[in-house]
C-alpha positions as CSV (number, residue, x, y, z in Angstrom):
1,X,163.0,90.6,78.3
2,X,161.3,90.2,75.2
3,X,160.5,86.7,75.9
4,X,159.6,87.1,79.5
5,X,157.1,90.1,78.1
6,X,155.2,87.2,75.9
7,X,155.1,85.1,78.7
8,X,153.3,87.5,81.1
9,X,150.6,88.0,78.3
10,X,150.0,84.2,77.4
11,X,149.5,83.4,81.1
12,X,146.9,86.6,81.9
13,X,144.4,85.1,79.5
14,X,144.6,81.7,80.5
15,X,144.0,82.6,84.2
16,X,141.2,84.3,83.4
17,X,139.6,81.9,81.4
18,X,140.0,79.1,84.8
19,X,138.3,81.7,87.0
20,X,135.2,80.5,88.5
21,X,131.8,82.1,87.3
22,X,129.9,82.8,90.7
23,X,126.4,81.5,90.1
24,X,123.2,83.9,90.0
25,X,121.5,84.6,92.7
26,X,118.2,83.0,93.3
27,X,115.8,85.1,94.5
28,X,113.9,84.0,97.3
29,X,110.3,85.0,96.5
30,X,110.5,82.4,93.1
31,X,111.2,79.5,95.9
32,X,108.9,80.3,98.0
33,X,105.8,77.5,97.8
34,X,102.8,79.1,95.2
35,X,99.6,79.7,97.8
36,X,96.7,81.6,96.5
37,X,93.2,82.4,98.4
38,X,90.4,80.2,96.9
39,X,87.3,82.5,96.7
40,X,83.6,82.0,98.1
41,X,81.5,79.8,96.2
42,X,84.5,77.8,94.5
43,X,83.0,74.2,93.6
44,X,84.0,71.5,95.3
45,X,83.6,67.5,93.9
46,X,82.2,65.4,97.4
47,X,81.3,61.9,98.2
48,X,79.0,60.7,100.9
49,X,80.6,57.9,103.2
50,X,77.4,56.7,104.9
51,X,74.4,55.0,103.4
52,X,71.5,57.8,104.5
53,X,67.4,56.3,104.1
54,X,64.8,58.6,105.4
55,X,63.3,55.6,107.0
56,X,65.9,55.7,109.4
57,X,68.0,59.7,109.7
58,X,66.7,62.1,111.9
59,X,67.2,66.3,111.8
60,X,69.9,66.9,113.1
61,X,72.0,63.8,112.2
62,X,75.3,63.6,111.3
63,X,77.0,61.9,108.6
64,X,80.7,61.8,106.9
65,X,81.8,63.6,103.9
66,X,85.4,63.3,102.2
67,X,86.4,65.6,99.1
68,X,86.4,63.4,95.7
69,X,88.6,65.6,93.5
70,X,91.8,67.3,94.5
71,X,91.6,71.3,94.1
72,X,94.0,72.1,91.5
73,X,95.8,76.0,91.1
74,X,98.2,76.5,87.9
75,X,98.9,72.7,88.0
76,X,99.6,72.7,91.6
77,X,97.5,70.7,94.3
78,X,96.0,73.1,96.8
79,X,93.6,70.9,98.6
80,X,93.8,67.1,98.6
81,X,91.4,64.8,97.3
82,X,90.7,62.3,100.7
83,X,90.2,64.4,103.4
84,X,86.7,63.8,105.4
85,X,84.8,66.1,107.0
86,X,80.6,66.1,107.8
87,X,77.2,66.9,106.8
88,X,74.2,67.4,108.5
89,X,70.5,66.2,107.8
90,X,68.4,68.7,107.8
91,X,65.0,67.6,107.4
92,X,64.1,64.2,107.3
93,X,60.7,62.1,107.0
94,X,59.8,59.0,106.6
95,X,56.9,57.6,104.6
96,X,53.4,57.4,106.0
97,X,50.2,56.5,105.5
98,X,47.9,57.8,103.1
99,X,50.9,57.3,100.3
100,X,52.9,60.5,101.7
101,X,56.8,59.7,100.5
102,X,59.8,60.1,102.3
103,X,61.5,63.2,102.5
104,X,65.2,64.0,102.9
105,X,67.2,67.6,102.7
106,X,71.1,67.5,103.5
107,X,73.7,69.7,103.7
108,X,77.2,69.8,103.6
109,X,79.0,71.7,106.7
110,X,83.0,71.4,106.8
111,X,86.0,69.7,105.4
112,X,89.2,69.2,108.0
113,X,92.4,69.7,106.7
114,X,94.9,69.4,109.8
115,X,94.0,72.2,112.5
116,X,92.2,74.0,109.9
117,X,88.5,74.0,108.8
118,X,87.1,74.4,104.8
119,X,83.4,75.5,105.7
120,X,81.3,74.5,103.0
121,X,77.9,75.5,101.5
122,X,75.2,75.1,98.5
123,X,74.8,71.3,99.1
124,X,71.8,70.2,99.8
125,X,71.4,66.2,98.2
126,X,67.5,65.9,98.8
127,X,64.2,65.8,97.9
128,X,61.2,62.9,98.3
129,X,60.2,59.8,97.7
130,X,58.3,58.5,94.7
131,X,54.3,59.9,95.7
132,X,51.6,56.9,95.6
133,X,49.1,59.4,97.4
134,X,47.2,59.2,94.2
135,X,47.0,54.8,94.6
136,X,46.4,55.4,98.5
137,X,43.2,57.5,97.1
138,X,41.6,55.3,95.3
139,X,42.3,52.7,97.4
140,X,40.4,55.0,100.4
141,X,37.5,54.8,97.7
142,X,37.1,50.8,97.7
143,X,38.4,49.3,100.7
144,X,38.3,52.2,103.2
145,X,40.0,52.3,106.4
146,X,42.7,49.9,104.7
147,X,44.1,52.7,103.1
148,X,46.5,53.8,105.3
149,X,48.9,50.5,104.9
150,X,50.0,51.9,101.4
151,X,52.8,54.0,102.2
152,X,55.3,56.4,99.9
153,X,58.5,55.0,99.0
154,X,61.3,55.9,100.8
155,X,64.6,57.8,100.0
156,X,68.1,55.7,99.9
157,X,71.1,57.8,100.0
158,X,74.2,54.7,99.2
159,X,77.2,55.5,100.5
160,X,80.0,56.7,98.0
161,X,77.5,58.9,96.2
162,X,79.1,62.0,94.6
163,X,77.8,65.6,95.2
164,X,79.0,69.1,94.5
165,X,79.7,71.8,97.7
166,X,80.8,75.3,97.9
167,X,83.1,77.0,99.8
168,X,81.8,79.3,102.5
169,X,83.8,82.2,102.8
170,X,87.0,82.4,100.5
171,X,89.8,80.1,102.0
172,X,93.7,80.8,102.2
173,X,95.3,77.3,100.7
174,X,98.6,79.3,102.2
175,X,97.6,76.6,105.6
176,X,97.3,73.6,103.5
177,X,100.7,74.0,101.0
178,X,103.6,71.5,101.7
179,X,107.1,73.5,101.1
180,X,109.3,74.3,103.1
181,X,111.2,78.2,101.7
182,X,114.7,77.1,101.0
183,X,116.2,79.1,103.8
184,X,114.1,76.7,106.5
185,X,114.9,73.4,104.5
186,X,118.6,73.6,103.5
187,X,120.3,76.2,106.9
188,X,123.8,77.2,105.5
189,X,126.5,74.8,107.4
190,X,128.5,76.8,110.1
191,X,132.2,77.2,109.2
192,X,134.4,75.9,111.9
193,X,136.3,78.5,114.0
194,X,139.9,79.1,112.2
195,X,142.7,80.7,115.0
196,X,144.0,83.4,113.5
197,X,147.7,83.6,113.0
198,X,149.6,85.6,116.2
199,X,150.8,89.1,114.2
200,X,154.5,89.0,114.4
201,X,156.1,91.6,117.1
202,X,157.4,95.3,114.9
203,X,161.5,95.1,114.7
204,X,163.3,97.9,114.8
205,X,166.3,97.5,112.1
């Protein structure tokens, strides 16, 4: 008995110590993809796609936009550099005579990000031409009527050149977050339907 005894208490420790330890549980909000709400006026890097010359643009002209610089939250990228979106001229002049410059005023409208829209603001990439009214003067003093040949200079926009914006309105990055929560990305696999065992019919002894 004595020996039996021992043996019982050598083998309770042993299975205990092969026991599986369940894992934690994860909770489900730390998994869920980080999303935050990007507030009015936040600065945004842009680029201009389209060569603009105030020889040429008119009011009310389009032209194409794309963000420069990703928009970054707690090391995470909210908004992706790349995606286009447009501008709008809003006052444009060319150069005349007499030595008045060109004139140009632009304006940044929207990004696109999918189905959804990043209204923009506080961009305006303008201003005139180098003025020569003061050469088209004194040119009016000595030749006369010849005067009106000299013209301002006009203003050349390249393409590619970099701008800031601002957002209009504070925008919900919740739209533009790839993640998927892991409930939606990994569905727990369906266990296969067991029979269960007929219960034995009750004997009577």
């Amino acid at each position: 008995m004595a020996a039996g005894l021992l043996a019982v208490l050598c083998a309770l420790p042993c299975g205990a110590q092969d026991a599986p330890v369940p894992p934690a549980p994860v909770s489900g909000e730390a998994a869920q993809p980080a999303c935050c709400v990007l507030p009015d006026g936040t600065l945004l890097v842009i680029e201009i796609l389209d060569p603009i010359s105030s020889a040429h643009a008119h009011r009310g002209d389009a032209f194409r936009l794309r963000l420069k610089e990703p928009v970054v939250v707690d090391d995470a990228v909210v908004i992706p550099a790349g995606i286009e979106g447009t501008g709008e001229i809003v006052h444009a002049e060319p150069s005349r005579g007499g030595g008045k410059p060109g004139e140009l005023i632009l304006a940044a409208r929207r990004l696109q990000i999918g189905d959804h829209t990043i209204r923009l603001r506080g961009f305006k990439l303008g201003g005139a031409g180098r003025d020569t009214s003061g050469a088209a003067l004194g040119a009016s003093l000595g030749i006369g009527p010849f005067a009106h040949f000299i013209h301002g200079k006009e203003i050349e926009i390249p393409a590619l050149t970099t701008a800031t914006a601002k957002l209009a309105g504070s925008f919900s990055t919740e739209a533009t977050t790839s993640g998927i929560a892991p409930d939606a990305a990994a569905p727990t696999p369906s266990m296969p339907d067991i029979p269960s065992t007929p219960k034995p019919p009750d004997t009577q002894e």
